[in-house]
Each structure stands twice: as structure tokens, then as C-alpha cells.
N, CA and C atoms as an extended XYZ file, in Angstrom:
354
Properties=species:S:1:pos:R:3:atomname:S:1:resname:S:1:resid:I:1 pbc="F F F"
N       -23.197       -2.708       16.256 N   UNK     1
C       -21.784       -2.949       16.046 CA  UNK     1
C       -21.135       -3.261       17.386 C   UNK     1
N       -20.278       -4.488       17.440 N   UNK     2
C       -19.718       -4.728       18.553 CA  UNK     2
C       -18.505       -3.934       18.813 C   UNK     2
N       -17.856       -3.530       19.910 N   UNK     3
C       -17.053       -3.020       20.916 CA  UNK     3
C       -15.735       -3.486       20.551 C   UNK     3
N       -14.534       -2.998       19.470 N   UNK     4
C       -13.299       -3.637       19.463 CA  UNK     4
C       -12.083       -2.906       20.255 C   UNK     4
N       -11.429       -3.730       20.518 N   UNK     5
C       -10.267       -3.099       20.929 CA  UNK     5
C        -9.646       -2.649       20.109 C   UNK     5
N        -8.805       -1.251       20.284 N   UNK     6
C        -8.214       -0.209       19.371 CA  UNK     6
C        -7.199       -0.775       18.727 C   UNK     6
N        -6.249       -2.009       19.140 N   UNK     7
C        -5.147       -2.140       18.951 CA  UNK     7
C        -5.349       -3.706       17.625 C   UNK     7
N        -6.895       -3.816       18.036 N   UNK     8
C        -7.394       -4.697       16.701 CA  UNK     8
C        -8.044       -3.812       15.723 C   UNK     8
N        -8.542       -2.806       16.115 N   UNK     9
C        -9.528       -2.154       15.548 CA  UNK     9
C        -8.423       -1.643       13.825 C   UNK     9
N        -7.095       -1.182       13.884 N   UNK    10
C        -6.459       -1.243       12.867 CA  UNK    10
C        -6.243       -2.244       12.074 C   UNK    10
N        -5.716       -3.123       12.598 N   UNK    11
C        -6.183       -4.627       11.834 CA  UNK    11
C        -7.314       -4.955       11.039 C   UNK    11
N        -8.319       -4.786       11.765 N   UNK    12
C        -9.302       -4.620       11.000 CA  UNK    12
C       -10.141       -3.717        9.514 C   UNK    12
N        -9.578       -2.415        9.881 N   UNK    13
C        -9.522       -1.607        8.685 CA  UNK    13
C        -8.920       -1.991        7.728 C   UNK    13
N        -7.680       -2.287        8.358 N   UNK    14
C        -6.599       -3.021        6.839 CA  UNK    14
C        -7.380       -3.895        6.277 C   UNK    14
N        -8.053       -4.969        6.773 N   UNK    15
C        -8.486       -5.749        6.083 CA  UNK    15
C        -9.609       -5.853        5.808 C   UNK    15
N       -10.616       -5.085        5.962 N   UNK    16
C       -11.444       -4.322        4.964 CA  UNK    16
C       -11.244       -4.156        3.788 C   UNK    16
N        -9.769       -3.254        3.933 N   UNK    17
C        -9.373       -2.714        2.741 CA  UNK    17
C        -8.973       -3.185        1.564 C   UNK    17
N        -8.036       -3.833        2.148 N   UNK    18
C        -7.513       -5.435        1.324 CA  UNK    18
C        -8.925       -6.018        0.589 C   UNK    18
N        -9.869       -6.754        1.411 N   UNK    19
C       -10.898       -7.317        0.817 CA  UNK    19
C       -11.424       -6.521       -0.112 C   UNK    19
N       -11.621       -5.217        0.239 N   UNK    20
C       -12.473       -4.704       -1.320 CA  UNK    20
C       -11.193       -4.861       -2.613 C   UNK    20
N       -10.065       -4.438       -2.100 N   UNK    21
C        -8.853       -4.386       -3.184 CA  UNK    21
C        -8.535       -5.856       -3.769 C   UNK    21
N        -9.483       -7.094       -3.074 N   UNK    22
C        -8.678       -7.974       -3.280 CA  UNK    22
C       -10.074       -8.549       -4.629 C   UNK    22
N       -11.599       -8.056       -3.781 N   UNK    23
C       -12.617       -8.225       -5.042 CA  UNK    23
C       -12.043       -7.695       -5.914 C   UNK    23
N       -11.658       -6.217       -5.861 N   UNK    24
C       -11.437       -5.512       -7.523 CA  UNK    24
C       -10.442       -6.120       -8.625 C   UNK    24
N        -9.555       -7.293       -7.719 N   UNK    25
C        -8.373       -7.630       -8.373 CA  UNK    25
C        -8.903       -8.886       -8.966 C   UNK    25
N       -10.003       -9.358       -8.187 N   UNK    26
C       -10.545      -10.915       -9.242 CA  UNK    26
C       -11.022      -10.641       -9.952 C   UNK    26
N       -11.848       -9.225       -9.887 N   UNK    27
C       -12.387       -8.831      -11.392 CA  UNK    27
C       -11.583       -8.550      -12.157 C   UNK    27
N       -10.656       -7.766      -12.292 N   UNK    28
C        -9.894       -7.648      -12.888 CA  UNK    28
C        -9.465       -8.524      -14.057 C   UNK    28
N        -8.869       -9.817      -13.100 N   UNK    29
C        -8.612      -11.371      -13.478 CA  UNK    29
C        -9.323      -11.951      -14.253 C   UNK    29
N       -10.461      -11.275      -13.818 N   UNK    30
C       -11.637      -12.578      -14.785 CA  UNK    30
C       -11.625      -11.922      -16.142 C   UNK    30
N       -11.294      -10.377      -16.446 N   UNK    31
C       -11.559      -10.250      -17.549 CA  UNK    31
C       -10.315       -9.885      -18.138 C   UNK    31
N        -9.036       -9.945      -17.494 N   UNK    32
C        -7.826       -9.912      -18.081 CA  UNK    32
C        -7.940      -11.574      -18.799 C   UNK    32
N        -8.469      -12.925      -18.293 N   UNK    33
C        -8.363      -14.252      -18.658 CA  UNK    33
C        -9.407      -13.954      -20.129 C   UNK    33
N       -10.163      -13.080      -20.549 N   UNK    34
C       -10.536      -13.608      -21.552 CA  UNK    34
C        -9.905      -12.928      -22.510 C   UNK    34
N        -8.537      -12.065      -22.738 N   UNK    35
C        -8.149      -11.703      -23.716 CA  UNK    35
C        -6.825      -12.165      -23.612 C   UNK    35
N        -6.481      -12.391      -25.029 N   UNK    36
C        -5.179      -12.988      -25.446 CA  UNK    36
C        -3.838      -13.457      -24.103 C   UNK    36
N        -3.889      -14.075      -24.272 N   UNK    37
C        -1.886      -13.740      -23.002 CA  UNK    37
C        -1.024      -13.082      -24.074 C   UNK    37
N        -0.112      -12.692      -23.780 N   UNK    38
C         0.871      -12.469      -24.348 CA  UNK    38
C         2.156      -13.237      -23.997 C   UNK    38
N         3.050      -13.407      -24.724 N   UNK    39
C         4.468      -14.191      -24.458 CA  UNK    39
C         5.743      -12.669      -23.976 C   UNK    39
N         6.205      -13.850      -23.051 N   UNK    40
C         6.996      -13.136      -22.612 CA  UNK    40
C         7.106      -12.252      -21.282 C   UNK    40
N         7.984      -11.793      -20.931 N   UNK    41
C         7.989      -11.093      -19.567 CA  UNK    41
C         7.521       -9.987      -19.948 C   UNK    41
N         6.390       -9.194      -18.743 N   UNK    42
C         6.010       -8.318      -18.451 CA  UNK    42
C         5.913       -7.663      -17.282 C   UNK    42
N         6.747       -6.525      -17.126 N   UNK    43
C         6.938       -5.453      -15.894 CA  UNK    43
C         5.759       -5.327      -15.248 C   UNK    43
N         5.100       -5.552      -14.305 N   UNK    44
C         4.143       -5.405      -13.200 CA  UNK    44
C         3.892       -3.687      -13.164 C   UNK    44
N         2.947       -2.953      -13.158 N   UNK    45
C         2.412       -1.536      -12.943 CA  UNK    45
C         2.184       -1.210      -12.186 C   UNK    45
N         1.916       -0.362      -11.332 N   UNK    46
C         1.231        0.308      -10.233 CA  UNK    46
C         0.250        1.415      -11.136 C   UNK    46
N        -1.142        1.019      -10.145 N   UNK    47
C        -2.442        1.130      -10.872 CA  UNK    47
C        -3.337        0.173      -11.102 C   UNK    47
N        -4.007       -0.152      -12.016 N   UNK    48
C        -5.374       -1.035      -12.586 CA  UNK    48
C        -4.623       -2.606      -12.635 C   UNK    48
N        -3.389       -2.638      -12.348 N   UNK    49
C        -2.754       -4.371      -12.571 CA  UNK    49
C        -2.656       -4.405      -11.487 C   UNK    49
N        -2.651       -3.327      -10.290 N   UNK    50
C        -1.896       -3.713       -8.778 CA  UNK    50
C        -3.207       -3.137       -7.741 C   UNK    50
N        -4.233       -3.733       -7.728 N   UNK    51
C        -5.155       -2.918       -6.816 CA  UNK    51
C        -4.768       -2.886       -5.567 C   UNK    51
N        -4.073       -4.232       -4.997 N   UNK    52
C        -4.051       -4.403       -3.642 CA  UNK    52
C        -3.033       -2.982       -3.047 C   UNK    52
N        -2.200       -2.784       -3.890 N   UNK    53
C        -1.053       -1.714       -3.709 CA  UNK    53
C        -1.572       -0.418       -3.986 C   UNK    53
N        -2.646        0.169       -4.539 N   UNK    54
C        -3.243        0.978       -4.841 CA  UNK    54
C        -4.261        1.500       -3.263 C   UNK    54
N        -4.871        0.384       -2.671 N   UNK    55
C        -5.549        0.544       -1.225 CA  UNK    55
C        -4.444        1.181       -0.465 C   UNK    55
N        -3.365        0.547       -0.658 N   UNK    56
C        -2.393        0.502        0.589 CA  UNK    56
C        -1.664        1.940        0.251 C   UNK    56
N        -1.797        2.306       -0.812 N   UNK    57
C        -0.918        3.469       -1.426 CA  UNK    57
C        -1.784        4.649       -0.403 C   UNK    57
N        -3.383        4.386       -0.853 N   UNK    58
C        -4.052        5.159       -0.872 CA  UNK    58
C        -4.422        5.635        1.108 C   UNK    58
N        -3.800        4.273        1.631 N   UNK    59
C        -4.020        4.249        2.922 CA  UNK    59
C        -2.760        5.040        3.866 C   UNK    59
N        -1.851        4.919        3.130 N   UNK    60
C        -0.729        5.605        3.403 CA  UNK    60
C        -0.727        6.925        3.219 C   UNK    60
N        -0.869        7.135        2.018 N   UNK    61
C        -0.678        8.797        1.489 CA  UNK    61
C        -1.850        9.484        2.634 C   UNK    61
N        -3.022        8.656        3.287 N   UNK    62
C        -4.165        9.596        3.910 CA  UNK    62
C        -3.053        9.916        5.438 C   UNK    62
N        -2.261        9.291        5.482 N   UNK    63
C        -1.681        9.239        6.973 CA  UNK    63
C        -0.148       10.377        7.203 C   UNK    63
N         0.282       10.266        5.732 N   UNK    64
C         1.252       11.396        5.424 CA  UNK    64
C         1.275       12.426        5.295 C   UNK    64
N         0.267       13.329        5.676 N   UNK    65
C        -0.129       14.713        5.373 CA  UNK    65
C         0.353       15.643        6.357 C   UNK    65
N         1.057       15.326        7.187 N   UNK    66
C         2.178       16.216        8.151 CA  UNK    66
C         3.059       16.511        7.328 C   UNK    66
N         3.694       17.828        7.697 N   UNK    67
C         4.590       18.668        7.196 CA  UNK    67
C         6.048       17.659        7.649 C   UNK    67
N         6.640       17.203        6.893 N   UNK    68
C         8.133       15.897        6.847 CA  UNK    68
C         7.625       15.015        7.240 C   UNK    68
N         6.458       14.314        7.165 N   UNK    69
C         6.457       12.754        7.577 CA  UNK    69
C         6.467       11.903        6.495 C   UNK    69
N         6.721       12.651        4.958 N   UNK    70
C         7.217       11.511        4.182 CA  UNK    70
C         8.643       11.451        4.207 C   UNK    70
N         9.366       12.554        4.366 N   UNK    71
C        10.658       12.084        4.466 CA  UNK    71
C        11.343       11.589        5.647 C   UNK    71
N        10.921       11.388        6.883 N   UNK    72
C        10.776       10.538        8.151 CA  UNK    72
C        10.448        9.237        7.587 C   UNK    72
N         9.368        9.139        6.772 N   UNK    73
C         9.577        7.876        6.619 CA  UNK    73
C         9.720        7.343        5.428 C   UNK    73
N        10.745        8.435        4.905 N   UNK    74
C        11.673        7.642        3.190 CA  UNK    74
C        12.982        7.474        4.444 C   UNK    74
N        13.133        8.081        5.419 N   UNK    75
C        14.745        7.694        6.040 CA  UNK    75
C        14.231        6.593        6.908 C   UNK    75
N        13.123        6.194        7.470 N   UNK    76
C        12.952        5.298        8.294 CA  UNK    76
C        12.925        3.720        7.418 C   UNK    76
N        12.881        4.096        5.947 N   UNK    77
C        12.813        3.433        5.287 CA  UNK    77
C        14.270        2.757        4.256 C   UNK    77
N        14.966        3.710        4.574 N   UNK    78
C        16.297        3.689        4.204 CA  UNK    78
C        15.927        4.074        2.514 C   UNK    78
N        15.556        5.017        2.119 N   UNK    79
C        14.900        5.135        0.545 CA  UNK    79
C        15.131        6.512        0.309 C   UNK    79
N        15.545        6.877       -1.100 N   UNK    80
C        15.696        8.499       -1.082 CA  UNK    80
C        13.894        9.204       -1.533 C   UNK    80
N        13.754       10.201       -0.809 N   UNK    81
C        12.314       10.771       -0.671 CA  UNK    81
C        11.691       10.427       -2.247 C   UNK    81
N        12.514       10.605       -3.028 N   UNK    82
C        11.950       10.993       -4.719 CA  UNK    82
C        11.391        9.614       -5.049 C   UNK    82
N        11.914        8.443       -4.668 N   UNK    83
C        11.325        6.483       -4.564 CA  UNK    83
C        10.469        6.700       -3.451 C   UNK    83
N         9.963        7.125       -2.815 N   UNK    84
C         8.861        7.168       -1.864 CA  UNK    84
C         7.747        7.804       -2.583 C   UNK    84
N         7.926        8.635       -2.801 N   UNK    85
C         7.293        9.470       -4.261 CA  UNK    85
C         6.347        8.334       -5.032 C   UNK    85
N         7.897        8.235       -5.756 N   UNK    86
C         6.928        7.323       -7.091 CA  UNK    86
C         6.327        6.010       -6.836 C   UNK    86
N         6.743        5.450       -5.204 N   UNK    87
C         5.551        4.763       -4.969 CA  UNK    87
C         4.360        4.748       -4.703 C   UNK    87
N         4.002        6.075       -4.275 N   UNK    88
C         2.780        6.442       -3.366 CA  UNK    88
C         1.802        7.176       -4.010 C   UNK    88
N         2.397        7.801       -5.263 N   UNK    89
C         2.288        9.085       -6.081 CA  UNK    89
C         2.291        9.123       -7.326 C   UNK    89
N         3.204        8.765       -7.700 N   UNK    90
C         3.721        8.247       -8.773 CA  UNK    90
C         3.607        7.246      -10.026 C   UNK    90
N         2.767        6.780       -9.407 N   UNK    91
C         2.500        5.482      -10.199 CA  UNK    91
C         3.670        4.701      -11.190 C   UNK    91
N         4.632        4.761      -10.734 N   UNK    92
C         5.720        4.588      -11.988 CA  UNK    92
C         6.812        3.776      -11.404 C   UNK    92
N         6.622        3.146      -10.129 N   UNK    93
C         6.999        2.095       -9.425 CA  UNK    93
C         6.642        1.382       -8.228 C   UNK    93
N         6.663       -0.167       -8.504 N   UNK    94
C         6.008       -0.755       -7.316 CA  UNK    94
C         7.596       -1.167       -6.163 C   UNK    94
N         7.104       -1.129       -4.973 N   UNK    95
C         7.679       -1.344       -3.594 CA  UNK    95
C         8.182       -3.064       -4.112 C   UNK    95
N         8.989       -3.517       -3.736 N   UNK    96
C         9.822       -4.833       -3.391 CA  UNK    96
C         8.728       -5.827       -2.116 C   UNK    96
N         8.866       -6.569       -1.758 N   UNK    97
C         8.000       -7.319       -0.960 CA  UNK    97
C         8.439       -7.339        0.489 C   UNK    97
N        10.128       -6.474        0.958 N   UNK    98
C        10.521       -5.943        1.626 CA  UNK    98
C         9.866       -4.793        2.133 C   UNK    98
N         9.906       -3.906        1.455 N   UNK    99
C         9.483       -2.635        1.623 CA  UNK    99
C         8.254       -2.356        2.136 C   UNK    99
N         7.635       -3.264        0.834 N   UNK   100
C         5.414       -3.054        1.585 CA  UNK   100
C         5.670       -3.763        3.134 C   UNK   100
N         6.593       -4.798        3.169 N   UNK   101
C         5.758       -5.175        4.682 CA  UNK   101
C         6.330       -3.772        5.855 C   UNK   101
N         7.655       -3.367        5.118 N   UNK   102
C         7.660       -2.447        6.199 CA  UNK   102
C         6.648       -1.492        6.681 C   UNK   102
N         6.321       -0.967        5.612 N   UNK   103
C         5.564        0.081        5.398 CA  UNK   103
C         4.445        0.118        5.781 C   UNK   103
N         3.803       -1.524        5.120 N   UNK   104
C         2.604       -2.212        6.442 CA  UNK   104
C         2.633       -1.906        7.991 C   UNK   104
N         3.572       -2.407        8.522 N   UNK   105
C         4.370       -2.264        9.960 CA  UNK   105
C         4.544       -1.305       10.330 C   UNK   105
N         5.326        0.037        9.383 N   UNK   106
C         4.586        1.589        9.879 CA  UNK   106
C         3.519        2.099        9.450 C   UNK   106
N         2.868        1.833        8.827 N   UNK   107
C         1.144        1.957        8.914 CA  UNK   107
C         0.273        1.705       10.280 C   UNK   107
N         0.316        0.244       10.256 N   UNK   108
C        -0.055       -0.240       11.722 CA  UNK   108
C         0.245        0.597       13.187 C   UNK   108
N         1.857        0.879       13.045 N   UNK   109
C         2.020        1.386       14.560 CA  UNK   109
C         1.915        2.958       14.570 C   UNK   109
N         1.776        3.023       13.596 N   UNK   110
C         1.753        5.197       12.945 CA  UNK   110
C        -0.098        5.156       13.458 C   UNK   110
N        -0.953        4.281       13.480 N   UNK   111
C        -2.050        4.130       13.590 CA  UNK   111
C        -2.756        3.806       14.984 C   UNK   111
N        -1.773        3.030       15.814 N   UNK   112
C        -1.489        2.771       17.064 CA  UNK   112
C        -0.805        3.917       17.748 C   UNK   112
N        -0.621        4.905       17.129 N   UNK   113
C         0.287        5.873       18.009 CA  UNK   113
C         1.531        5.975       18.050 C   UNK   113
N         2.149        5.061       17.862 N   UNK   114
C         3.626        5.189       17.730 CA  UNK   114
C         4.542        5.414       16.540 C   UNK   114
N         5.060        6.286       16.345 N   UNK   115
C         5.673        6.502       15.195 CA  UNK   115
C         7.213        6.294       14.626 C   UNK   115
N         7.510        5.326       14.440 N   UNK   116
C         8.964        4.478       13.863 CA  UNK   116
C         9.444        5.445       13.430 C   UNK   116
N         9.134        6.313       12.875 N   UNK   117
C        10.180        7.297       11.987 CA  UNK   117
C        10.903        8.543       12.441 C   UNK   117
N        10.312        8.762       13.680 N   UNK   118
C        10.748        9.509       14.436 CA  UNK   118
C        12.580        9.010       15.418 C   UNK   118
């Protein structure tokens, strides 16, 4: 194994992670395409419809296990703790496309050492 620098070396995990989340999601696909569609709008899940968000859930929640660092970063997030919750936890709502990148962004530097929420 070659020698990375630390400040790629997170980068890299993420996208590990992603890649396996992103196989599980074509499977997914391939066998959501052979049954019926349905008409009409349908609410997006968190869980078995959202793998990629499920890695990232799962990558987060491993990093939150300090005593207030979810609510450091439901305020760093501008979010009340109980929606931090049911994203991470909860399964009963997905993040805005705002939010994940933040959250991406404190992932990354919470991982790098520096912690935004503070």
C-alpha cells in the first residue's frame, strides 16, 4: 500500500464509501426496473431507496459519539437537534442537497482535525 497524505487520505475513505454505496444503489436499480413503475409522485426514503445517504449517515453517526457533538453540530448547522435526529437515526427524513454538502464539509474537516462546530 502506497504512502498518502492525511489530508487526502479522508477523501479517500469517503470515496470508498460512496463506491460501495453507489454499487448497492445500481443494484438496487436494476431490480427496482423490473417491477411495475408506478404513476405519480413519490416521497424519496431514507434507507433501502437512499444507500448513498445511508454510508454517509452511517459515517457520521461513527464520528458523533462525544458527549454534545450532535448538538454542536445541529447549531453549526442551523437545525433543531430533534431534525438532526431523524436524519442520522431516524430514518424518517432525508437532508436537502444544502445540508448533505454541509455536513460533507463537516465530516471532512471534523476528520482533518478541525472542528466547525465548535
Amino acid at each position: 500500500m502506497l504512502p498518502t497524505h492525511p489530508k487526502i487520505k479522508v477523501w479517500l475513505d469517503l470515496s470508498t464509501a460512496f463506491a460501495l454505496a453507489a454499487e448497492a444503489g445500481a443494484h438496487r436499480v436494476q431490480m427496482a426496473l423490473h417491477h411495475r413503475r408506478q404513476r405519480g409522485y413519490r416521497v424519496r426514503r431514507a434507507g433501502h431507496e437512499s444507500p448513498m445517504w445511508t454510508v454517509c449517515a452511517k459515517l457520521l453517526r461513527a464520528e458523533l459519539h462525544r458527549y454534545g457533538a450532535k448538538a454542536r453540530l445541529a447549531r453549526y448547522l442551523g437545525l433543531p437537534r430533534q431534525r438532526l435526529r431523524d436524519y442520522l437515526s431516524g430514518r424518517l427524513r432525508l437532508p436537502d442537497a444544502e445540508i448533505t454538502l454541509r455536513l460533507l464539509h463537516w465530516l471532512a474537516e471534523y476528520r482533518a482535525g478541525r472542528d466547525l462546530s465548535l
